[in-house]
RODOVO-333508 format. One record per residue (C-alpha): z negated, x, y; residue in one letter. Coordinates in steps of 0.02 Angstrom, whole numbers, plus 50000, padded with zeros to 5 digits. Each point is the difference from the previous one (the first is absolute). Example, Ala and Ser with C-alpha at 12.3 -4.5 7.8 and 13.67 -1.06 7.14 Angstrom:
2
       w       u       v   code
   49610   50615   49775      a
   50033   50069   50172      s
***
This chain:
643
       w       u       v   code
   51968   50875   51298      x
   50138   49884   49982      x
   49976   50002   49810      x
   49823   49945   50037      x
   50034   49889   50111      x
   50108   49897   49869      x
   49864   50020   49885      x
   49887   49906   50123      x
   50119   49882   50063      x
   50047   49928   49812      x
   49809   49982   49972      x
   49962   49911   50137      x
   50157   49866   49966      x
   49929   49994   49826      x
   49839   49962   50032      x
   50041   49861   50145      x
   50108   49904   49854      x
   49857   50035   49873      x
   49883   49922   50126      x
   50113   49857   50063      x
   50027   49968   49800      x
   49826   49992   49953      x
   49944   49894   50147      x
   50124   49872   49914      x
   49919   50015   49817      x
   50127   50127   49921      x
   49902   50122   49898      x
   50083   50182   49987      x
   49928   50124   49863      x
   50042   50142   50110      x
   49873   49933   50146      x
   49846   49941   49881      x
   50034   50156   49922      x
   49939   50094   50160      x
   49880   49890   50055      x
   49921   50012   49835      x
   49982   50171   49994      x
   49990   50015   50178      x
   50140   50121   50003      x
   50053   50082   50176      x
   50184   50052   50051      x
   50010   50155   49924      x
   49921   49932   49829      x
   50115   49868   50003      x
   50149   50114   50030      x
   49951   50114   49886      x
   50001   49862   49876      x
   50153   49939   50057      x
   50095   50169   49977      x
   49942   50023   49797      x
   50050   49826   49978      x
   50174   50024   50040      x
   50088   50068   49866      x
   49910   49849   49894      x
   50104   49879   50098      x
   50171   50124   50028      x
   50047   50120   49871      x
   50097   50078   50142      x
   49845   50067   50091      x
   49989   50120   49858      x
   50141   50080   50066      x
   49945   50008   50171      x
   49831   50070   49969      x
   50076   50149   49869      x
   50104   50037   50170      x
   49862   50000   50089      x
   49890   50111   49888      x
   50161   50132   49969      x
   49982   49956   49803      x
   50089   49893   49901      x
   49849   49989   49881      x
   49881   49925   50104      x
   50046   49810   50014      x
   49842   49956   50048      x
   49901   50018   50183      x
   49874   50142   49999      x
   49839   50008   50114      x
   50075   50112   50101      x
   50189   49925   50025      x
   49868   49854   50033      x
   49917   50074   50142      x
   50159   50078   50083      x
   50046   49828   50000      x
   49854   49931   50074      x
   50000   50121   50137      x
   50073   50178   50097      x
   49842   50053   50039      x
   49908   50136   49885      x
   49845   49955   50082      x
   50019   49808   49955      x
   50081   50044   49835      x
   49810   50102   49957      x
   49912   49850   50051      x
   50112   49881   49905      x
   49983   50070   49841      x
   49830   49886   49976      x
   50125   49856   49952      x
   49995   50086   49821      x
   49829   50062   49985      x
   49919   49900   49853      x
   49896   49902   50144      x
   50145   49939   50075      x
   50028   49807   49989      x
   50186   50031   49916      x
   49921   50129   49882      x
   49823   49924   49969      x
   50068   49809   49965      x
   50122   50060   49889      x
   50136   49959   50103      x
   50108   50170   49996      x
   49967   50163   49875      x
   50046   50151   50029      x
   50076   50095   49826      x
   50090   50154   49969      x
   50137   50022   49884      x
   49978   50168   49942      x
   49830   50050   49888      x
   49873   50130   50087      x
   49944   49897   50148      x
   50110   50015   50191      x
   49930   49995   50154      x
   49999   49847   50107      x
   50121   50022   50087      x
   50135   50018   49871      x
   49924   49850   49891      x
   50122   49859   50001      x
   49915   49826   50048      x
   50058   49832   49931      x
   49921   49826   50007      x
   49899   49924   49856      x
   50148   49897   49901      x
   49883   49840   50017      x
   50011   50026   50200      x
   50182   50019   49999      x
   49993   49828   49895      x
   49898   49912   50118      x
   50083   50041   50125      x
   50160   49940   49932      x
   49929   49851   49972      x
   49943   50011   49820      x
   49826   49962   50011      x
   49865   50026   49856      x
   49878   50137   49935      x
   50055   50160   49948      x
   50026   50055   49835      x
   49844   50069   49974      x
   49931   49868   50016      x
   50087   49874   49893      x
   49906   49996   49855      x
   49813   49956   50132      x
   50056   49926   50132      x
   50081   49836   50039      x
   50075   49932   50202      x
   49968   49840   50010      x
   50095   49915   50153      x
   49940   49846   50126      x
   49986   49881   50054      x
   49889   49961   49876      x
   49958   49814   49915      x
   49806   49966   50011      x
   49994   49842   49897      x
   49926   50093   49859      x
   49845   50075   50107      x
   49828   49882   49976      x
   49920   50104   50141      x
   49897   49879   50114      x
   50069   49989   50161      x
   49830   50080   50096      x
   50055   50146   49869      x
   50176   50012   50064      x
   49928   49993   50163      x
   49871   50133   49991      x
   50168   50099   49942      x
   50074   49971   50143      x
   49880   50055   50133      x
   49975   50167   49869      x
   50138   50056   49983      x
   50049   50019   50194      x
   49894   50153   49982      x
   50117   50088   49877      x
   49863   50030   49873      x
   50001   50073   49841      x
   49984   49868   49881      x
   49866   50015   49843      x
   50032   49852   49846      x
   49891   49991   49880      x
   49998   49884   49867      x
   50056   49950   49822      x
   50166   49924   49919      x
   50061   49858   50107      x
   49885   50014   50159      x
   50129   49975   50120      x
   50028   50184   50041      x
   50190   49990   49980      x
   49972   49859   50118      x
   49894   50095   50131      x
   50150   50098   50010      x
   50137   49868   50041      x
   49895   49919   50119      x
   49981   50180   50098      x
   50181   50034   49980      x
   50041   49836   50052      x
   49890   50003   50149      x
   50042   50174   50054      x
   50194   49960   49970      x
   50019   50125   49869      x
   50067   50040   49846      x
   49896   50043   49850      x
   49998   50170   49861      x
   49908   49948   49872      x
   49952   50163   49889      x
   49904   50065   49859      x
   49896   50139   50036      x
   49954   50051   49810      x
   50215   49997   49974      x
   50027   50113   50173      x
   49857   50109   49937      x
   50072   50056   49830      x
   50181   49993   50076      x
   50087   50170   50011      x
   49974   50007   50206      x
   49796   49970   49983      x
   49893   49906   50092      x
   50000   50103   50156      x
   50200   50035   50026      x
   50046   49814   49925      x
   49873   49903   50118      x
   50092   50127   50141      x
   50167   49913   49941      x
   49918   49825   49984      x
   49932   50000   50178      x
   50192   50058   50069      x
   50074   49867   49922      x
   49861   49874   50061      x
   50071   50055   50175      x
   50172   49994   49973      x
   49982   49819   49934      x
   49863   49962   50112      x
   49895   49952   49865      x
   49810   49975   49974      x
   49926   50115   49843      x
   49932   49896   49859      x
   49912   50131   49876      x
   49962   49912   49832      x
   49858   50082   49880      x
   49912   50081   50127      x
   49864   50045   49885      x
   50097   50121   49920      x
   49990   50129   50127      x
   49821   49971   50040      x
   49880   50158   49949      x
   49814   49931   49994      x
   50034   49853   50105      x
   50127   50107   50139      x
   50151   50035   50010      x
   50083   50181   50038      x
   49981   50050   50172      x
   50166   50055   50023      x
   50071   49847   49946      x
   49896   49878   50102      x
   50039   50118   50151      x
   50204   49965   49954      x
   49960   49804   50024      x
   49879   50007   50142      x
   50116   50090   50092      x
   50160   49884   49956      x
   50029   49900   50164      x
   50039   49829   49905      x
   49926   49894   49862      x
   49922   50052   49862      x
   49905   49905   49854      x
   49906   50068   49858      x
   49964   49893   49847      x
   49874   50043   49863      x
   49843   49903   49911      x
   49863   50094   50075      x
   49927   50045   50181      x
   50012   50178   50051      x
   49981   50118   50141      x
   50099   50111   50108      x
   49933   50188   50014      x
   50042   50134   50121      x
   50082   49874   50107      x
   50071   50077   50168      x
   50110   49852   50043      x
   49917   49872   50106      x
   50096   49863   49919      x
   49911   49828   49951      x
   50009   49980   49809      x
   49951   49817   49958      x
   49925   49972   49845      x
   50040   49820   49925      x
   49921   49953   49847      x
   50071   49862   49905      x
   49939   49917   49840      x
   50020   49809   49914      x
   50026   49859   50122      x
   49865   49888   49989      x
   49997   49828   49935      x
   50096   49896   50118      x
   50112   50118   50031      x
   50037   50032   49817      x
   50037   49813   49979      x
   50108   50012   50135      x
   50114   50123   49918      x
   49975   49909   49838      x
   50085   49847   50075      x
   50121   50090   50101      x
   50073   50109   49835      x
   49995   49823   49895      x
   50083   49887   50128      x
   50157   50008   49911      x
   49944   49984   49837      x
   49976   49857   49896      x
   49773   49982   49946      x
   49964   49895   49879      x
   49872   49848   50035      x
   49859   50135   49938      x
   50032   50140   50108      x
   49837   50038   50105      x
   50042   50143   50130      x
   49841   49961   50077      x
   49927   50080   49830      x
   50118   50139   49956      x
   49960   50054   50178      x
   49829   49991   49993      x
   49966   50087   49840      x
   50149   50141   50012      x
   49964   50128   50155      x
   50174   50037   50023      x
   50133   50093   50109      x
   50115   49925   50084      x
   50117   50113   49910      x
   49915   49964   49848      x
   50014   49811   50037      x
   50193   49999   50011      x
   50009   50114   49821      x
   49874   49859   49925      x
   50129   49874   50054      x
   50137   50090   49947      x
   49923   50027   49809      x
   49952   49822   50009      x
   50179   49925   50038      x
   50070   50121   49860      x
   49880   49922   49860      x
   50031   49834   50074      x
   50196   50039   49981      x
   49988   50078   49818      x
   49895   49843   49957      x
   50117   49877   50061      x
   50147   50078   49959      x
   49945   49971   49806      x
   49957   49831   50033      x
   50141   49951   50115      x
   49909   49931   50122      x
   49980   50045   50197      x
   49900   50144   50047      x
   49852   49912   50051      x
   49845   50163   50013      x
   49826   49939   49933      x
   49821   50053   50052      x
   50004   50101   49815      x
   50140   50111   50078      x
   49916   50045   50165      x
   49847   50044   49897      x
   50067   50096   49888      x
   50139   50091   50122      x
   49819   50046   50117      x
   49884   50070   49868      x
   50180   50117   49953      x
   50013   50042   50164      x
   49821   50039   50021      x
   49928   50190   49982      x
   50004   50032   49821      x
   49914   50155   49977      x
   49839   49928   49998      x
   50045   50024   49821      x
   49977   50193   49988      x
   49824   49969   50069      x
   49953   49847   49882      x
   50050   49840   49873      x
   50098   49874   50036      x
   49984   49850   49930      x
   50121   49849   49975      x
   49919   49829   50029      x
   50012   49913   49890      x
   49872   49858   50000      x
   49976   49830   50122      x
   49875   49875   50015      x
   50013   49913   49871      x
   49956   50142   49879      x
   49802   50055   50051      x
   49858   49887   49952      x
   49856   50042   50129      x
   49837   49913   50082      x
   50086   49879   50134      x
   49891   50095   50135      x
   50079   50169   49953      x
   50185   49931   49992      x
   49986   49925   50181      x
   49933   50164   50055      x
   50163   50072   49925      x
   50112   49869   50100      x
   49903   50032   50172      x
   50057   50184   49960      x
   50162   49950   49965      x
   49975   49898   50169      x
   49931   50118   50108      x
   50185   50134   49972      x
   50095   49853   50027      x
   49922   49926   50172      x
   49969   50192   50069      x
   50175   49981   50115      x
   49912   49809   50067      x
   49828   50067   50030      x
   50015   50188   50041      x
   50155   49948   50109      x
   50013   49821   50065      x
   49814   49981   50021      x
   49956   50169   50060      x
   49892   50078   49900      x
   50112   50152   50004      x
   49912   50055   50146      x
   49846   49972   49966      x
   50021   50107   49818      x
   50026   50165   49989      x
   49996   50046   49832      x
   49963   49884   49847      x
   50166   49911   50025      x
   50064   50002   49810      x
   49918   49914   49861      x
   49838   50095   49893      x
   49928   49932   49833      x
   49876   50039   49888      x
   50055   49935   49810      x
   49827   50006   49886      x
   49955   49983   49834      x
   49999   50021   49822      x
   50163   50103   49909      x
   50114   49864   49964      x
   49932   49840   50104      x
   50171   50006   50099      x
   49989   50112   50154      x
   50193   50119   49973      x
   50060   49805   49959      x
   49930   49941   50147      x
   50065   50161   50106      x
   50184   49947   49931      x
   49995   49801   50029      x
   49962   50050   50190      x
   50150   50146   49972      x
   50104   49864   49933      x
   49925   49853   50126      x
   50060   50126   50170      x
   50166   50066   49894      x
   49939   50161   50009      x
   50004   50152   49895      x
   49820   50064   49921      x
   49958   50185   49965      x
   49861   50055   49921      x
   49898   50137   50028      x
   49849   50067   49872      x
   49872   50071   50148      x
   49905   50105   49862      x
   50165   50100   49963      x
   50027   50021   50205      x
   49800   50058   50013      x
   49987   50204   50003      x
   49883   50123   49970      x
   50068   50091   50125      x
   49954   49990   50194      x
   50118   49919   50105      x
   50139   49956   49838      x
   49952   49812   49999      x
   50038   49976   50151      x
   50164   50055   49991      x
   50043   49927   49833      x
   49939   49828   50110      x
   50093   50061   50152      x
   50167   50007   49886      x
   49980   49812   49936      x
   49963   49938   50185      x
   50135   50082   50079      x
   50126   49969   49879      x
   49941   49791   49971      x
   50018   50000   50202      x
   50170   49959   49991      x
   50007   49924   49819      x
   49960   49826   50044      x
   49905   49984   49840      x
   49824   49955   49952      x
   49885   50155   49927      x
   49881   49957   49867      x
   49872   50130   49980      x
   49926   50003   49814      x
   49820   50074   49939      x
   49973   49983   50188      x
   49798   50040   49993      x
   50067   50199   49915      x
   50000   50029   50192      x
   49899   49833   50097      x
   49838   50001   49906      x
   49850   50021   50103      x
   49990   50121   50159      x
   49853   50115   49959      x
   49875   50079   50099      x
   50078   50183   50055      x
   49917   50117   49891      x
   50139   50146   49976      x
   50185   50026   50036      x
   50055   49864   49857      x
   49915   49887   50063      x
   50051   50027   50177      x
   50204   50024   49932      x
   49981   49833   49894      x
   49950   49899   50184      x
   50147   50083   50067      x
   50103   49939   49880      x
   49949   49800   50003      x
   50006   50004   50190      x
   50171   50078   49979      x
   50068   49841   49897      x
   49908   49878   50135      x
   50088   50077   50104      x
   50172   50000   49948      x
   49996   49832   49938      x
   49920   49948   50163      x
   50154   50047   50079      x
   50124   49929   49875      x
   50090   49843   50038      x
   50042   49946   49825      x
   49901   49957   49849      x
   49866   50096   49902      x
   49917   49943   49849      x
   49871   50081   49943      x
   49935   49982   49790      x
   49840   50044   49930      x
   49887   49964   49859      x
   49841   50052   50081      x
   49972   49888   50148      x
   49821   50059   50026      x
   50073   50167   50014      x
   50087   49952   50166      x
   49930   50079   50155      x
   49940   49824   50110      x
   50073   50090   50149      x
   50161   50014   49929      x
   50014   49824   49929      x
   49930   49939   50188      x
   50169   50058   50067      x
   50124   49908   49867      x
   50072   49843   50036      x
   49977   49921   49821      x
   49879   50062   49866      x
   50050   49874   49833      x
   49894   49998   49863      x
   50088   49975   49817      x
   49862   49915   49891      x
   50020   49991   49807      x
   50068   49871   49953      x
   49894   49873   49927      x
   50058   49867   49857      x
   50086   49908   50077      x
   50090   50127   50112      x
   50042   50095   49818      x
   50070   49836   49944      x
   50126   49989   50140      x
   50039   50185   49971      x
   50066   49976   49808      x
   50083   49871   50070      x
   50107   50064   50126      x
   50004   50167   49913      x
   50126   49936   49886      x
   50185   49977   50063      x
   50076   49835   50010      x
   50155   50054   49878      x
   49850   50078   49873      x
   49992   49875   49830      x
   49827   49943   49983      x
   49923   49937   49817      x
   49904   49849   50031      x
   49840   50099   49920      x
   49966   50085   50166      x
   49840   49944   50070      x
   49988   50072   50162      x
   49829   49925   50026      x
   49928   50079   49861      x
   50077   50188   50043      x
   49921   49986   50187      x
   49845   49950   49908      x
   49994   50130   49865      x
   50058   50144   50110      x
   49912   50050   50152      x
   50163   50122   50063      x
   50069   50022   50166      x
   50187   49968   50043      x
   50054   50152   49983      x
   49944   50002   49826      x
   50058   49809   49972      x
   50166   50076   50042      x
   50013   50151   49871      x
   49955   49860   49864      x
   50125   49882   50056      x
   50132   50164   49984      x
   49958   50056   49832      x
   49993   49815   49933      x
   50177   49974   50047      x
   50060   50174   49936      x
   49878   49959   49818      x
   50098   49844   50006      x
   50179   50083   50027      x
   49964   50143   49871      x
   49960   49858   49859      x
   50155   49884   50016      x
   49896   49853   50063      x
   50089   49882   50105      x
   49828   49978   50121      x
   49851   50064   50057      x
   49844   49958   49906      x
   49801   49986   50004      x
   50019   50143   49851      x
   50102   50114   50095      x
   49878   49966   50171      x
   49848   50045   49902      x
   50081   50162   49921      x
   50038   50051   50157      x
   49837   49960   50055      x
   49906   50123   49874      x
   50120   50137   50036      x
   49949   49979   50179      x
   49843   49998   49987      x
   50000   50168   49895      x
   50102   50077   50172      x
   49872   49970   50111      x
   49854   50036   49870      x
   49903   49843   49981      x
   49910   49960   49847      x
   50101   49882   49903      x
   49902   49866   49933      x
   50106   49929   49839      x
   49937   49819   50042      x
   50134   49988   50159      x
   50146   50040   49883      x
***
C-alpha cells in the first residue's frame, strides 16, 4: 500500500507541474504525448517503465534482478503487469494494454518481440518502445525511418506571402475547418493545393507532413502499416496529414476501404491531394470529408499573380501582362516557374551582351507556351508560327474578319469579366472559326498569323485520320485532343474538317445515327472550350448550317484574283532573295491562274533552280521552269504558249 501510495503521490506532483507549466506556454513531449493518444495512467506507466533503460543503462540491471535472469535486460509483459499492480484480478484485466487494439500497440507506440525463434507467449514477450518514440520524446523530433524516403515534417509558423487565395477563400477555410473535416484537393500542377494546406495548418496551429502516397505504397512497410506509422508521427508532432498523389491509390474512382477508415478515424487533420474527384465507399465514420476543387485562377486574379511574381524584376517598355495573362490559363504555380524560365533567358541573354537583365514580352511568351501542357503532341501536330501580317495577301473584308478574331481572344477578360457577360454565358466563351476555301488560298497561314498574333502555340489535327469506323472510337480519339489541349494554352486547328462536319442526314440506319453522334460530340466539346478552335475545309457547302450557326467566325478564302496573285509573287520572295530585273510580276499573275499555296512551291523551286546553276539571282527563266514543273504536280494541261 505504501508502495502504491508513492506511486500515486509522484503522479499527482507531476502532473500539477505539467499543468502549471503548460498553462505558462511550455510544451512537454511527455504530456502531448498522452493527450494525443489519449493514454490513461496505466498506459502511460507502462510506457514509462520500457522507456527506461533507453534513458539509464542501469535499469537493465535492475529489471534482470527483477526477472531472476541476467539475460533478460529488457521489461516483459508480465514483469510489466506485476509492476502495474498486486492484484491477479487487475493484472487479467490489464493485460488489454498489449492487445493489438490497444492505443500503445495499435499506434505503434510500443511492440512487443521475442528474442528467441518459435513464438512465446505474452506474457514472457519483452516490450520496448518504437525507437522514433523514444526520439521524440527526447526531444528529437521528425518522421521515422520508414518513412524518410515519402514523407517530409514541415514545421510552423508558416509564411503565407506566397498563397494567391482570395481572402472570401481563406475565409470559407476558416469557418470549415472548425469541423475537423477530411479534406478532398483536387486539381492540377500549381492549383494552390500545397497552399490549402498551409493555410489549414496555419489556422489550426499545426504543423504539416507532407507525403507521397505512390513512395509509402511501394516502400518496404506498405501502404497499410506505413500510413499506421505516418498518422503516429502526425500526433507526436501534432501535425496535419498532407497526402500528395492521391490518385494513386484510387481503384475506379475510390479509394481502399480500409485505408479511408485509417483517416476518417484519425482525430486531427487530414488532406488528400490528387487531380480527380472521387468517392468514399463503405464509410462507417461519420466524419465530414470536404471536397475542394481547384483549377486556374481566372483572369484578374491571374494578373494579379503576374504582377506580384514580376514586381522585382526589371520589363522592358513592351511587356504586356495584361496579354500574357489573358491568352496563357495558368497556375499560380505555373506562373512563378514561367517567371522563373523567363528571368533565366533574360540572364543568359544579357550576360552575352553585358547589359542589365532587363526580361522582354518574347521571354514571357516563350517561358508560358514551355510551361504549358505539352502532350497535346502525342495526340496531334504542332506547328511553329512562323508567319505575320505582313506575309498573306487576302480580300480586305476577309483580313478584318481575321483581326476581329484576333480581337475577340484578346478583349474576352474586358467583356466576359468587366462587363459581365460572364454571367449571362454559359458556354461559348472561347473563340470558334470556320476557315473556307480553295487548297492553297491561305487558310493554315491564316490559322498561324492569329497563332503568332496571340503568341500562342498551333497544333494541328487531320479530323479524317481521328474519324473511325468503329462505334464510339471517334469520340475518344476527340476526347484525347480536348482533354489534353485543356491545359495546353494553345490554339487547335482542325484540317479536312468536313471528313466529319458535312451534312447531318436524315436517320436511316445505325451510320447514320453514329455519324450525328459524332458532330454533336465536337459541338459539344468545343462549346465548352475556352480557347481557340479553327476549323479548315475545302467544301464549305458541305458544312451542316446548324453547325456553322453556332461558330463565332465563318471566313471565306476566295482565289485570288490578278491582282491579289500579283501581290502574292511579290511578297513570296524574301527581302535578302537577288531578283533579275526580267521578272515581271504582272505578267506571271496574269498568265497563271494559281493559288498561294501554289505561288509559293514556284517561288521555292525558282530559288533552288537558281542555286543549283551558279546564278547570282533569281530569274523570269528559272520562275517559268518552275512554273511548268508545277503545273505537271498538280496535273493541269500545260499549254506551251505560257512558257
Amino acid at each position: 500500500d505504501d508502495w502504491e501510495q508513492l506511486i500515486s503521490q509522484a503522479q499527482i506532483e507531476w502532473e500539477q507541474r505539467t499543468t502549471l507549466g503548460v498553462q505558462q506556454g511550455k510544451q512537454y513531449a511527455l504530456h502531448n504525448l498522452i493527450t494525443a493518444f489519449q493514454l490513461d495512467a496505466k498506459a502511460t506507466n507502462a510506457l514509462l517503465i520500457t522507456l527506461a533503460p533507453e534513458i539509464d543503462l542501469r535499469y537493465e540491471q535492475l529489471f534482470s534482478f527483477l526477472q531472476d535472469d541476467v539475460t533478460r535486460k529488457r521489461p516483459t509483459v508480465n514483469l510489466i503487469l506485476n509492476l502495474l499492480t498486486d492484484s491477479f484480478t487487475h493484472k487479467l484485466w490489464l493485460r488489454r494494454l498489449f492487445d493489438q487494439a490497444s492505443p500503445l500497440i495499435r499506434h505503434g507506440l510500443l511492440e512487443c518481440y521475442s528474442e528467441q525463434a518459435q513464438q512465446q507467449p505474452l506474457l514472457a514477450q519483452f516490450v520496448r518502445p518504437l525507437a522514433r518514440v523514444t526520439a521524440h520524446l527526447l526531444g528529437q523530433y521528425g518522421v521515422d525511418q520508414a518513412l524518410a524516403d515519402s514523407t517530409q515534417l514541415y514545421r510552423g509558423p508558416f509564411e503565407l506571402e506566397d498563397v494567391y487565395f482570395s481572402a472570401e477563400f481563406q475565409t470559407f477555410l476558416q469557418r470549415n475547418t472548425q469541423h475537423n473535416p477530411l479534406i478532398a484537393l483536387q486539381g492540377g500542377y500549381g492549383v494552390g493545393k500545397w497552399s490549402v494546406a498551409q493555410i489549414v495548418a496555419e489556422i489550426t496551429d499545426c504543423n504539416l507532413m507532407r507525403v507521397n502516397i505512390a513512395t509509402l505504397k511501394e516502400s518496404s512497410s506498405g501502404l497499410s502499416k506505413g500510413l499506421n506509422l505516418l498518422l503516429r508521427d502526425a500526433r507526436l508532432n501534432h501535425a496535419v496529414v498532407y497526402i500528395n498523389g492521391w490518385d494513386a491509390i484510387l481503384n475506379d474512382g475510390k479509394p481502399p476501404a480500409p485505408i479511408l477508415h485509417q483517416l476518417l478515424d484519425h482525430p486531427h487533420g487530414v488532406i488528400t491531394a490528387g487531380n480527380v474527384q472521387w468517392q468514399p465507399i463503405e464509410r462507417q465514420n461519420k466524419r465530414l470529408i470536404l471536397s475542394i476543387p481547384l483549377s486556374t485562377p481566372p483572369y484578374r486574379d491571374r494578373l494579379a499573380i503576374w504582377q506580384r511574381l514580376t514586381q522585382n524584376d526589371s520589363l522592358d517598355e513592351g511587356v504586356e501582362l495584361t496579354s500574357v495573362a489573358t491568352h496563357f490559363r495558368l497556375s499560380a504555380g505555373q506562373i512563378a516557374d514561367v517567371v522563373a524560365t523567363a528571368r533565366d533567358a533574360a540572364t543568359a541573354r544579357t550576360q552575352q551582351m553585358d547589359t542589365p537583365v532587363v526580361i522582354e514580352q518574347a521571354d514571357l511568351l516563350a517561358a508560358s507556351r514551355f510551361h504549358s501542357n505539352q502532350r497535346l503532341s502525342t495526340v496531334a501536330v504542332k506547328i511553329n508560327p512562323r508567319y505575320n501580317w505582313d506575309d498573306i495577301v487576302l480580300p480586305a473584308d476577309t483580313l478584318a474578319q481575321l483581326h476581329e478574331a484576333v480581337a475577340m481572344v484578346k478583349q474576352k477578360p474586358l467583356v466576359y469579366g468587366t462587363w459581365g457577360f460572364d454571367r449571362k454565358l454559359a458556354l461559348g466563351k472561347g473563340m470558334n472559326a470556320l476557315f473556307a476555301g480553295d487548297p492553297g488560298t491561305g487558310k493554315t497561314m491564316a490559322a498561324e498569323i492569329v497563332a503568332n498574333a496571340l503568341g500562342l502555340d498551333m497544333y494541328k489535327i487531320d479530323l479524317s485520320m481521328m474519324v473511325s469506323k468503329y462505334i464510339g472510337e471517334t469520340e475518344k480519339n476527340i476526347s484525347k485532343v480536348f482533354d489534353e489541349a485543356a491545359t495546353s494554352n494553345a490554339i487547335l486547328f482542325f484540317d479536312e474538317a468536313d471528313a466529319i462536319f458535312g451534312k447531318r442526314s436524315e436517320v436511316k440506319d445505325s451510320h447514320d445515327r453514329h455519324a450525328n453522334i459524332e458532330v454533336s460530340y465536337l459541338l459539344q466539346r468545343m462549346e465548352t472550350f475556352d480557347g481557340v478552335v479553327i476549323l479548315a475545309t475545302n467544301l464549305r457547302a458541305n458544312i451542316d448550317e446548324a453547325f456553322t450557326r453556332r461558330l463565332h467566325f465563318a471566313v471565306q478564302f476566295p482565289f485570288p484574283n490578278v491582282a491579289d496573285r500579283e501581290r502574292i509573287w511579290r511578297v513570296t520572295f524574301p527581302a535578302e532573295t537577288p531578283l533579275a530585273d526580267d521578272i515581271d510580276f504582272a505578267l506571271l499573275a496574269k498568265r497563271f491562274r494559281l493559288a498561294g499555296g501554289n505561288i509559293r512551291s514556284i517561288v521555292l523551286s525558282a530559288a533552288f533552280l537558281a542555286a543549283e546553276a551558279g546564278d547570282r539571282q533569281v530569274s523570269m527563266a528559272h520562275i517559268l521552269y518552275a512554273a511548268r514543273r508545277e503545273h505537271q504536280k498538280i496535273g493541269r494541261l500545260i499549254d506551251e504558249r505560257l512558257f
